[in-house]
DRENPA-3360 file (N, C-alpha, C; in nm, 2 decimals, always signed):
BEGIN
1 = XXXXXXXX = +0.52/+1.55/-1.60/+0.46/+1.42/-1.59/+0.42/+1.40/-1.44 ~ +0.29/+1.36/-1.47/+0.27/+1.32/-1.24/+0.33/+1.26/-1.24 ~ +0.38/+1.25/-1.05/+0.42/+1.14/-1.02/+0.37/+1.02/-0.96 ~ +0.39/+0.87/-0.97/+0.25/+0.77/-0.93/+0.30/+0.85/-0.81 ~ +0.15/+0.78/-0.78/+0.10/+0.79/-0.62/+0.12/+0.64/-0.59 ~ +0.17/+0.66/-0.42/+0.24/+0.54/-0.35/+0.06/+0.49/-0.28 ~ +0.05/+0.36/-0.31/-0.07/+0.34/-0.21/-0.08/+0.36/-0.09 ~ -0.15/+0.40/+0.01/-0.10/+0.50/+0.13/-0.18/+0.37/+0.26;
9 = XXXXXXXX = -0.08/+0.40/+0.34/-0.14/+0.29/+0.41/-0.31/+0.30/+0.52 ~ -0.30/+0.22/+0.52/-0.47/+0.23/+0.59/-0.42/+0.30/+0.74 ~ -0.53/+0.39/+0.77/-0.51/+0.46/+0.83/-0.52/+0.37/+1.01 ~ -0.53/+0.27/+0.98/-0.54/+0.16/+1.11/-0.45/+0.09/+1.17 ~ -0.38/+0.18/+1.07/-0.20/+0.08/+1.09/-0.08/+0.19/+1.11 ~ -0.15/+0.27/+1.15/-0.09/+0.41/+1.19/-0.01/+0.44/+1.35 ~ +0.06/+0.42/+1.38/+0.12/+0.40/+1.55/+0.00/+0.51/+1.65 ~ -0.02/+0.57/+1.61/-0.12/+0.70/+1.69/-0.25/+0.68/+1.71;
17 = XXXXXXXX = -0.30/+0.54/+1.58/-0.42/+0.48/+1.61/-0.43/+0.39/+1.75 ~ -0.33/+0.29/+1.73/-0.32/+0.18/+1.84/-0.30/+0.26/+1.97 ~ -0.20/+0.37/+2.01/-0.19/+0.45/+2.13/-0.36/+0.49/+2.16 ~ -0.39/+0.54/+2.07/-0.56/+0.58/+2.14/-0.60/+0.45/+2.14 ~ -0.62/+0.36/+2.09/-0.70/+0.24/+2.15/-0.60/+0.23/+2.27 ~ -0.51/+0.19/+2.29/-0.46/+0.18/+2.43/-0.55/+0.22/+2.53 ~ -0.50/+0.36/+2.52/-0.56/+0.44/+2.58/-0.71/+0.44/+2.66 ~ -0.85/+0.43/+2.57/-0.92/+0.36/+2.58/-1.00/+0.25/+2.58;
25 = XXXXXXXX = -0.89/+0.13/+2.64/-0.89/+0.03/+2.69/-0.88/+0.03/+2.87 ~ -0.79/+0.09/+2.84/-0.72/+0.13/+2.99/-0.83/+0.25/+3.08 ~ -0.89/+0.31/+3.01/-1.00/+0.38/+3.04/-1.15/+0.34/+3.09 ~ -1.15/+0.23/+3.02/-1.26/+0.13/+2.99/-1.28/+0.01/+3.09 ~ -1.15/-0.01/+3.14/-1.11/-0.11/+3.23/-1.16/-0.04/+3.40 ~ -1.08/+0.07/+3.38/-1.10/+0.17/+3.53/-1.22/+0.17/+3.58 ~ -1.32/+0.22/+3.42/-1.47/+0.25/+3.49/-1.51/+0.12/+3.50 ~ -1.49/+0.04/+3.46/-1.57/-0.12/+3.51/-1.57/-0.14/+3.63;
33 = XXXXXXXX = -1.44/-0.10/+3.68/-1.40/-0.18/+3.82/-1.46/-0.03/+3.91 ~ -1.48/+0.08/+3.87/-1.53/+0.18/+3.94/-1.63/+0.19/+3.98 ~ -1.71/+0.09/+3.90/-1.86/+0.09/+3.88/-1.93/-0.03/+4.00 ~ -1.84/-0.07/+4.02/-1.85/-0.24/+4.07/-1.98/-0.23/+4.20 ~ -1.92/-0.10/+4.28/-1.99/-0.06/+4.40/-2.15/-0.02/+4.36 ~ -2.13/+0.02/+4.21/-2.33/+0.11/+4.18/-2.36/+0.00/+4.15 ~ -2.35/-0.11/+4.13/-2.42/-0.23/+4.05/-2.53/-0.27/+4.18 ~ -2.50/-0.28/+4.25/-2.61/-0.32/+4.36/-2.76/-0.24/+4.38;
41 = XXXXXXXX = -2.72/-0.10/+4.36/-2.79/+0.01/+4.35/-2.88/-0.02/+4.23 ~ -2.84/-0.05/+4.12/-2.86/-0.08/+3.98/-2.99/-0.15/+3.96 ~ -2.97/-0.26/+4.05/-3.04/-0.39/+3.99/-3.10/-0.39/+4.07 ~ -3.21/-0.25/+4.12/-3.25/-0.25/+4.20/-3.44/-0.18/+4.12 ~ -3.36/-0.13/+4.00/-3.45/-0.08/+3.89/-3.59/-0.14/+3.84 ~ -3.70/-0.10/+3.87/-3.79/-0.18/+3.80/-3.76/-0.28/+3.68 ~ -3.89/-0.37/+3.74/-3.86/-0.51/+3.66/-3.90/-0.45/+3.48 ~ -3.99/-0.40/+3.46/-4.03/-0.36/+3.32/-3.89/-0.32/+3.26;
49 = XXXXXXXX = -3.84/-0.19/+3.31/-3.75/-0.15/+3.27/-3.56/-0.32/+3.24 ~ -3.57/-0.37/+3.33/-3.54/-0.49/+3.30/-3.54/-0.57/+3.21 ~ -3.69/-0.58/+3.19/-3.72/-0.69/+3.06/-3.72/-0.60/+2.96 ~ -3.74/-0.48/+2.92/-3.69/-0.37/+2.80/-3.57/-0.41/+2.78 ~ -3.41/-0.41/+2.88/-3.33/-0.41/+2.85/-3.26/-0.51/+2.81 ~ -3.35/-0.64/+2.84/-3.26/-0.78/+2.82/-3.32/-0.79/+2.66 ~ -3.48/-0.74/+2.61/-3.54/-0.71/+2.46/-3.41/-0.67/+2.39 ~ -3.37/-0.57/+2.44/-3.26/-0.46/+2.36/-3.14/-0.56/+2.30;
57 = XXXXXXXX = -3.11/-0.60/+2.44/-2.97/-0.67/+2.47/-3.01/-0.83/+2.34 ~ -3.06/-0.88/+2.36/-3.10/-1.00/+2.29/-3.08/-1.00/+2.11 ~ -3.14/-0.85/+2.12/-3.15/-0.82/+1.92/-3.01/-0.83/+1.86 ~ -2.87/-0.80/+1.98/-2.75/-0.75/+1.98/-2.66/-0.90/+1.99 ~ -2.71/-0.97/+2.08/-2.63/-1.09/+2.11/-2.61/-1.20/+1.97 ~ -2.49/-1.24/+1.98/-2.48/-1.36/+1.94/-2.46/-1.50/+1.99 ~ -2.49/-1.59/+1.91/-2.49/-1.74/+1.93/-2.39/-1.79/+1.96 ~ -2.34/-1.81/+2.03/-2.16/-1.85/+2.04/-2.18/-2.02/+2.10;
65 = XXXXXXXX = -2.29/-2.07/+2.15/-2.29/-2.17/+2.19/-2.20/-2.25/+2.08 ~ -2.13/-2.36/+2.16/-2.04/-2.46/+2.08/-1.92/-2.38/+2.02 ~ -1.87/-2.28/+2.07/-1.78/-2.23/+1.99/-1.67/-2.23/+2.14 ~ -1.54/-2.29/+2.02/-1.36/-2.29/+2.12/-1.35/-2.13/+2.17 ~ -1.26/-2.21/+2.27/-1.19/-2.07/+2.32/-1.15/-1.96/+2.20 ~ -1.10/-2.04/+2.14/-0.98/-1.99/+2.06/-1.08/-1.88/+1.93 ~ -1.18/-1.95/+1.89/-1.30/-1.89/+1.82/-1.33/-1.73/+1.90 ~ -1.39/-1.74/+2.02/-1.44/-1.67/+2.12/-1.32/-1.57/+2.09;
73 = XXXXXXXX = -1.20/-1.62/+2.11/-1.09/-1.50/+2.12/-1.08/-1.44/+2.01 ~ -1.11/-1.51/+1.91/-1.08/-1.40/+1.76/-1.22/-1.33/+1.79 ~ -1.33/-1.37/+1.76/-1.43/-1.30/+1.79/-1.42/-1.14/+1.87 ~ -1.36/-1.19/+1.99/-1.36/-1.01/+2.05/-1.25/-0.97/+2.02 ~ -1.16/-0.99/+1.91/-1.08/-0.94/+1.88/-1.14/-0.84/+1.72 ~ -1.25/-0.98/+1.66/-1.29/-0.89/+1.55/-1.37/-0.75/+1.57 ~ -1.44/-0.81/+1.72/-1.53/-0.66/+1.75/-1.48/-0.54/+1.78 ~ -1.31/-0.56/+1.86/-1.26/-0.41/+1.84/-1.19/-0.40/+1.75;
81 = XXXXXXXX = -1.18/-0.45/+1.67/-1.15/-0.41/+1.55/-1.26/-0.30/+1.45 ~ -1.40/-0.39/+1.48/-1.49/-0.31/+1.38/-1.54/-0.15/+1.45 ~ -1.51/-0.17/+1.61/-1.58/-0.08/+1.69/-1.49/+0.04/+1.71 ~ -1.35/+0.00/+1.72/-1.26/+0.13/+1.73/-1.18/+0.16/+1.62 ~ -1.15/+0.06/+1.52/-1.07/+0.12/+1.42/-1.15/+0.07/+1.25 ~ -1.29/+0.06/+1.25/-1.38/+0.05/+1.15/-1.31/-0.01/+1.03 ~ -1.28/-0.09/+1.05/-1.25/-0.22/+0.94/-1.35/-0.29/+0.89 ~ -1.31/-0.33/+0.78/-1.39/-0.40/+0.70/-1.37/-0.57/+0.71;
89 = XXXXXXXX = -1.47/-0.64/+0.64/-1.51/-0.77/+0.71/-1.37/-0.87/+0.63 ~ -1.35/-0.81/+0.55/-1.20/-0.85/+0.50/-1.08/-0.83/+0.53 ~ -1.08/-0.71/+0.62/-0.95/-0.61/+0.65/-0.92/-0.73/+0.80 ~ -1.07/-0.72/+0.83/-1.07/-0.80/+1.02/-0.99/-0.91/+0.99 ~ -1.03/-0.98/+0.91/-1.02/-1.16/+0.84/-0.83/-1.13/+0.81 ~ -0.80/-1.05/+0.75/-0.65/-1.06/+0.74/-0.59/-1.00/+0.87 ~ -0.63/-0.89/+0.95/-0.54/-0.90/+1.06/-0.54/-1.04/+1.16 ~ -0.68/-1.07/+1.13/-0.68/-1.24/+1.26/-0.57/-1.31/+1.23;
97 = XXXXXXXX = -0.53/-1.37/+1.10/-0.48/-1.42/+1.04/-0.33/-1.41/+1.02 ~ -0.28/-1.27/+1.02/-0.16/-1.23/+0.95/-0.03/-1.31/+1.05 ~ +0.03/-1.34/+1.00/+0.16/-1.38/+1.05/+0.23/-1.24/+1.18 ~ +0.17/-1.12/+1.13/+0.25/-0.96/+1.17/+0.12/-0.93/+1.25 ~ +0.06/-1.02/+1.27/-0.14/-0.95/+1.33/-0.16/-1.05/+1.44 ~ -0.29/-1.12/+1.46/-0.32/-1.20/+1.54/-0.28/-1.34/+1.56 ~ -0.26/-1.39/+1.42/-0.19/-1.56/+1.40/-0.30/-1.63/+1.45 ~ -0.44/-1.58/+1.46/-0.53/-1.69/+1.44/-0.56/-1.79/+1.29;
105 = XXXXXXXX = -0.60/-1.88/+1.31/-0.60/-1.98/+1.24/-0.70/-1.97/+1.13 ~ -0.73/-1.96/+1.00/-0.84/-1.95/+0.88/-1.01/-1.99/+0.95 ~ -0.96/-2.09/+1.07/-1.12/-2.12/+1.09/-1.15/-2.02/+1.17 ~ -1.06/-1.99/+1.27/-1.14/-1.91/+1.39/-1.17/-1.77/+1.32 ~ -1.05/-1.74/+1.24/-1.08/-1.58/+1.19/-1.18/-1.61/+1.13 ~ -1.28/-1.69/+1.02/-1.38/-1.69/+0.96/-1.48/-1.69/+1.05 ~ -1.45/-1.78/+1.15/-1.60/-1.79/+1.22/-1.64/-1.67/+1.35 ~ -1.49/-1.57/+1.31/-1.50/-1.46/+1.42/-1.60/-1.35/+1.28;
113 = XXXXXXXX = -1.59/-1.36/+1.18/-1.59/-1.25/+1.09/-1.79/-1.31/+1.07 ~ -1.77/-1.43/+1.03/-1.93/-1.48/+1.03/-1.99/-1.47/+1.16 ~ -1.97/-1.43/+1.28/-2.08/-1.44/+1.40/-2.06/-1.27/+1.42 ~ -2.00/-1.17/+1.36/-1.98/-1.08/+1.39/-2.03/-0.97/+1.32 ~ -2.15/-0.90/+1.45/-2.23/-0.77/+1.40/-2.15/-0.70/+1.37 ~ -2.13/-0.65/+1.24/-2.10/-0.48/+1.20/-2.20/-0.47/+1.12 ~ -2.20/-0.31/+1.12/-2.25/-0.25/+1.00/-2.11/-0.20/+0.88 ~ -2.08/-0.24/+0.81/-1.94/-0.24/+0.71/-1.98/-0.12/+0.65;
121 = XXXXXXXX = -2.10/-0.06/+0.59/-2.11/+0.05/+0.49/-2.05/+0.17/+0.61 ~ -2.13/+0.15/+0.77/-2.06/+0.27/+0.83/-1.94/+0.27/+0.86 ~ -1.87/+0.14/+0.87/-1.72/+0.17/+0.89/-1.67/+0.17/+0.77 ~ -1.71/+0.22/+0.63/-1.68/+0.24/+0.59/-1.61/+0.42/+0.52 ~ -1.78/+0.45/+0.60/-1.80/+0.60/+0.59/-1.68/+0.63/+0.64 ~ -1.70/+0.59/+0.78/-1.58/+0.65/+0.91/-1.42/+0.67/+0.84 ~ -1.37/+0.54/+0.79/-1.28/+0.54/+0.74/-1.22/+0.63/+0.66 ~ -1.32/+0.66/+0.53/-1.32/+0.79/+0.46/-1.34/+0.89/+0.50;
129 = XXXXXXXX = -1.39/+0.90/+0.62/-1.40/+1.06/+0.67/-1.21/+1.06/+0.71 ~ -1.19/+0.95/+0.80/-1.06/+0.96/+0.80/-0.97/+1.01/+0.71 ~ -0.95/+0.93/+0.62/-0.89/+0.97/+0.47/-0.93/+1.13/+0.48 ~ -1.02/+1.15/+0.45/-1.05/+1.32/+0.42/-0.94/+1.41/+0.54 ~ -1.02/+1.38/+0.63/-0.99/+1.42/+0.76/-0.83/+1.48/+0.80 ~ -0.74/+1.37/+0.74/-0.62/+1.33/+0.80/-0.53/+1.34/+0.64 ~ -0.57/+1.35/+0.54/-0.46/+1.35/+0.41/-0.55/+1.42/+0.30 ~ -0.65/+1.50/+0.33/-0.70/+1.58/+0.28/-0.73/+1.49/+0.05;
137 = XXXXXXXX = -0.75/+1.38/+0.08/-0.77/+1.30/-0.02/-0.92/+1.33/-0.10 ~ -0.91/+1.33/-0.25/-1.03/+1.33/-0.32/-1.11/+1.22/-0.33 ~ -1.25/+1.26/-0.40/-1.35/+1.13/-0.37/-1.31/+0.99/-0.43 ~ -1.22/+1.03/-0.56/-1.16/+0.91/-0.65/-1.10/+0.85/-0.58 ~ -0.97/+0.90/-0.49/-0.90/+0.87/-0.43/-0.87/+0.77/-0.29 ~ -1.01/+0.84/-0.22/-1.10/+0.75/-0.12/-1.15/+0.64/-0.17 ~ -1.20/+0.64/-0.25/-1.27/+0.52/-0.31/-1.20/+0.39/-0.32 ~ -1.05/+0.41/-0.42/-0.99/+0.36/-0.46/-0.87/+0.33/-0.35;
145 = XXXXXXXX = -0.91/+0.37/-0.23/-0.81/+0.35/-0.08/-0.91/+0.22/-0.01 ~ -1.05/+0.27/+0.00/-1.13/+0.15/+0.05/-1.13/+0.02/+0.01 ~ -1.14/+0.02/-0.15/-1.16/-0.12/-0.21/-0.99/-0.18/-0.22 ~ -0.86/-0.09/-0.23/-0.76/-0.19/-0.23/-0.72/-0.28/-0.17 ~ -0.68/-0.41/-0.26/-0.62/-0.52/-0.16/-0.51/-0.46/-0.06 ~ -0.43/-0.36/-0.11/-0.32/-0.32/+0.01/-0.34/-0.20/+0.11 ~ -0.50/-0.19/+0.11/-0.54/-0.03/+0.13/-0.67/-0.13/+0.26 ~ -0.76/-0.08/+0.24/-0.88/-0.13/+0.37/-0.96/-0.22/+0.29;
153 = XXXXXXXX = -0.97/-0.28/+0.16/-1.05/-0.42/+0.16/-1.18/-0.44/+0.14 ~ -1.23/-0.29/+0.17/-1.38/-0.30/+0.11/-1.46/-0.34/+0.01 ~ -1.57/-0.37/+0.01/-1.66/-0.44/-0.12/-1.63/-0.27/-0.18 ~ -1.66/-0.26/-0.30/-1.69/-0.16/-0.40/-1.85/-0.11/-0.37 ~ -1.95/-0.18/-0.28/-2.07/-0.14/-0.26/-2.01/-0.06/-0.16 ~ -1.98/-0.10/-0.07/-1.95/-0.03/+0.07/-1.84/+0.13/+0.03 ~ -1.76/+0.09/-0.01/-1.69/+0.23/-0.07/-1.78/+0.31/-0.15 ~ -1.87/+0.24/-0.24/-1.93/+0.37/-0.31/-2.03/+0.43/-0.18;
161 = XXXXXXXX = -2.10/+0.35/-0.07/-2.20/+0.38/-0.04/-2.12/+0.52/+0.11 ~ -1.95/+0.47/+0.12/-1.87/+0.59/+0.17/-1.91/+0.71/+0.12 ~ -1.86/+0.71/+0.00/-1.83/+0.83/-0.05/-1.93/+0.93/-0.14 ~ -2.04/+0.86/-0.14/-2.16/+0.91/-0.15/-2.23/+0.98/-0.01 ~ -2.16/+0.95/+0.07/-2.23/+0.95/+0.21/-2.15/+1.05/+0.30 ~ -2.01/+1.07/+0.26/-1.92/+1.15/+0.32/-2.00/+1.31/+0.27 ~ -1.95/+1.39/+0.37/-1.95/+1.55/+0.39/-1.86/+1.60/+0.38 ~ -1.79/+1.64/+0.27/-1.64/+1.68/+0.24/-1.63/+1.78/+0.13;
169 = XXXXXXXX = -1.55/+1.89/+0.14/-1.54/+2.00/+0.06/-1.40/+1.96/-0.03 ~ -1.43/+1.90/-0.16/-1.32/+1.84/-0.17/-1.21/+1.96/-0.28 ~ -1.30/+2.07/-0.25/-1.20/+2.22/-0.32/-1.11/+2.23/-0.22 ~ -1.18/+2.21/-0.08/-1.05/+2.25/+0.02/-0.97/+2.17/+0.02 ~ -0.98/+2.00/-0.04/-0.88/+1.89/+0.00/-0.76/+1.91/-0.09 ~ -0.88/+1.94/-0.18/-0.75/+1.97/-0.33/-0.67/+2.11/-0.32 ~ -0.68/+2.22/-0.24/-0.63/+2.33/-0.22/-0.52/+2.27/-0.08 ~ -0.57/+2.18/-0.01/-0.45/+2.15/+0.10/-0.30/+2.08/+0.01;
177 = XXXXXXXX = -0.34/+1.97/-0.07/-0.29/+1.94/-0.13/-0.21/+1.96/-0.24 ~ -0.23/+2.11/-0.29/-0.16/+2.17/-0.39/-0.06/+2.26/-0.26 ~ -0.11/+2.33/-0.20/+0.03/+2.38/-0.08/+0.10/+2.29/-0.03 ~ +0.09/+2.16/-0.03/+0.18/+2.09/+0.04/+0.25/+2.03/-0.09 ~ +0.24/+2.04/-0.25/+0.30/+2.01/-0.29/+0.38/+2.18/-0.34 ~ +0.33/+2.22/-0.32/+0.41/+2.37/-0.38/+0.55/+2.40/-0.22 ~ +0.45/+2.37/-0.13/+0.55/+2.43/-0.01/+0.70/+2.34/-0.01 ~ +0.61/+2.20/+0.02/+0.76/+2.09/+0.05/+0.83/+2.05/-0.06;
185 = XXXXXXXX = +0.74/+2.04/-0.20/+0.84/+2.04/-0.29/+0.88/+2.10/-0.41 ~ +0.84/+2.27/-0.39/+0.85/+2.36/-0.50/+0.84/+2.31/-0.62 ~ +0.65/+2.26/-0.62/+0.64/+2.27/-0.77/+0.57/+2.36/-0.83 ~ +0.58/+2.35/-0.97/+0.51/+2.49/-1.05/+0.32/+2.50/-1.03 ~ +0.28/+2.59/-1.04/+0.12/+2.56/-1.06/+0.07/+2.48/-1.18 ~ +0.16/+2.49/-1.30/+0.13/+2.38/-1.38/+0.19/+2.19/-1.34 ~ +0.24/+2.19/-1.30/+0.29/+2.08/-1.24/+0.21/+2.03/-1.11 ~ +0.18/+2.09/-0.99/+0.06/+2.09/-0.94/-0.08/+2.03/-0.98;
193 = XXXXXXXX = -0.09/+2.12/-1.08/-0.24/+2.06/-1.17/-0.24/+1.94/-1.18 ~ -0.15/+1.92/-1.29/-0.13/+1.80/-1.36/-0.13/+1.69/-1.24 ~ -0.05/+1.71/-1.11/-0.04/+1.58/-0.99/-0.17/+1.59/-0.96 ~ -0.26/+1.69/-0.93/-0.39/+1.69/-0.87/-0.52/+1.62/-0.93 ~ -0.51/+1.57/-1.10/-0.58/+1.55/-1.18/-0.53/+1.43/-1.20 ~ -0.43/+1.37/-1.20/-0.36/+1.27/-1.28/-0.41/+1.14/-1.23 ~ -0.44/+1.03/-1.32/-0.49/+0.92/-1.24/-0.38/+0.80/-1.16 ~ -0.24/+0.85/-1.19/-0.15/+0.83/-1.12/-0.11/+0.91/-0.97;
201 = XXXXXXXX = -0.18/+1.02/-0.97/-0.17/+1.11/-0.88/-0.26/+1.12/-0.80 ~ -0.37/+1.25/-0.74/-0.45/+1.27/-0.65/-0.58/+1.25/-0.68 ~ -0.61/+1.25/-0.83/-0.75/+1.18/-0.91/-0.83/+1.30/-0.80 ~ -0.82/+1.44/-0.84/-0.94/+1.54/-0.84/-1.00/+1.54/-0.97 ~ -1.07/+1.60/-0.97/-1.16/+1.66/-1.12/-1.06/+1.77/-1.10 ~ -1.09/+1.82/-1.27/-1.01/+1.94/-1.33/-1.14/+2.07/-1.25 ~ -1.20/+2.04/-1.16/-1.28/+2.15/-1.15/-1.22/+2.21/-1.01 ~ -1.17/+2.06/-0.93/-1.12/+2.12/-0.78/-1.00/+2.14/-0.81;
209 = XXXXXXXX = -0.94/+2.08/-0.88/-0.79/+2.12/-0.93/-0.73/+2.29/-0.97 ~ -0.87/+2.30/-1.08/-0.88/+2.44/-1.11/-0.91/+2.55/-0.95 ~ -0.97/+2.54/-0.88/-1.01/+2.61/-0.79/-0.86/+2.62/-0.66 ~ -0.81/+2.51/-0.67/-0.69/+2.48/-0.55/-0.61/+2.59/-0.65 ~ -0.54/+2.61/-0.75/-0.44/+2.66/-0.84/-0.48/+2.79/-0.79 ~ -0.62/+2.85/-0.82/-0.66/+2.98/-0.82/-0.64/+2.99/-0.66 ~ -0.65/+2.94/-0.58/-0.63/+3.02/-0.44/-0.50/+2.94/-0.39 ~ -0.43/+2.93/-0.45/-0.29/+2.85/-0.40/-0.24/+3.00/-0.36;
217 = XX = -0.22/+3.12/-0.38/-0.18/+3.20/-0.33/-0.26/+3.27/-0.18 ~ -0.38/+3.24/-0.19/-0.44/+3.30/-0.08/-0.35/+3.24/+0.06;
% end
């Protein structure tokens, strides 16, 4: 009999994620203040090229006029959110909020999540490339990681429009995944199968499942 599968946590709530955002924050900060001296040099650049960049800059900006501090702070809180750890417009809205997260207030997290550019289908991608990437997970499996309430939160458009859109060999995911259960917990190849297929389990098709079995020895 499979065994259920534990809902696995979102990969954003991972200790190794927040150390690299650290990390390039602290990176991010350096070159600002490094840069301070070329800015004179800078704005030195023809005017055309100027008004191209304020065109650019403009399509990007938001309206924030009339908006509290406190608004303003969830806000750049939701944008590294969507920018370095590709969260969804629901995932954002419960970390603002969470008692264990930001302890912003329902309005501000809303009106951080409503004034705030993402594109959600690609942080959606991203995310599932992660999944792939990092737990060697099938397409069912991904899917069904994006849209959970205890998982990343995504619309069911945005997840399908992932996993349609990922680049993944999911013979090899399902072949990582049959050695890690044969190695760490000596099970049979029939037993294997059955966890790799099972919709309590790793939700492959019997096609990748069959292929991981046949080269579980290679």
């Amino acid at each position: 009999m499979a065994r259920e599968k534990k809902q696995k946590k979102p990969f954003f709530k991972r200790i190794w994620v927040w150390v690299v955002i650290i990390i390039i924050a602290i990176a991010a900060f350096g070159s600002f203040g490094g840069n301070k001296s070329t800015t004179a040099n800078k704005e030195d650049t023809s005017s055309s090229s100027n008004t191209s960049s304020k065109k650019s800059s403009s399509t990007t900006t938001v309206d924030t006029k009339g908006a509290t501090k406190s608004q303003l702070g969830a806000l750049l809180k939701a944008k590294s959110y969507s920018s370095m750890m590709h969260m969804s417009k629901q995932g954002i809205f419960a970390q603002l909020t969470a008692s264990a997260g930001d302890q912003y207030s329902d309005e501000d997290a809303q009106y951080a999540v409503d004034h705030l550019k993402a594109d959600y289908n690609a942080n959606a991608l991203k995310a599932a490339k992660a999944y792939s990437d990092q737990q060697s997970m099938s397409k069912e499996g991904i899917r069904q990681q994006l849209i959970a309430t205890a998982g990343d939160k995504f619309t069911e458009a945005e997840a399908q429009y992932a996993v349609d859109n990922l680049k993944v060999d999911y013979n090899k995911n399902a072949l990582n995944k049959a050695r890690d259960y044969k190695n760490q917990q000596g099970m049979s190849s029939d037993a294997i199968r059955e966890q790799l297929t099972s919709s309590y389990g790793e939700q492959f098709t019997s096609e990748e499942a069959d292929y991981a079995i046949q080269h579980l020895g290679n």
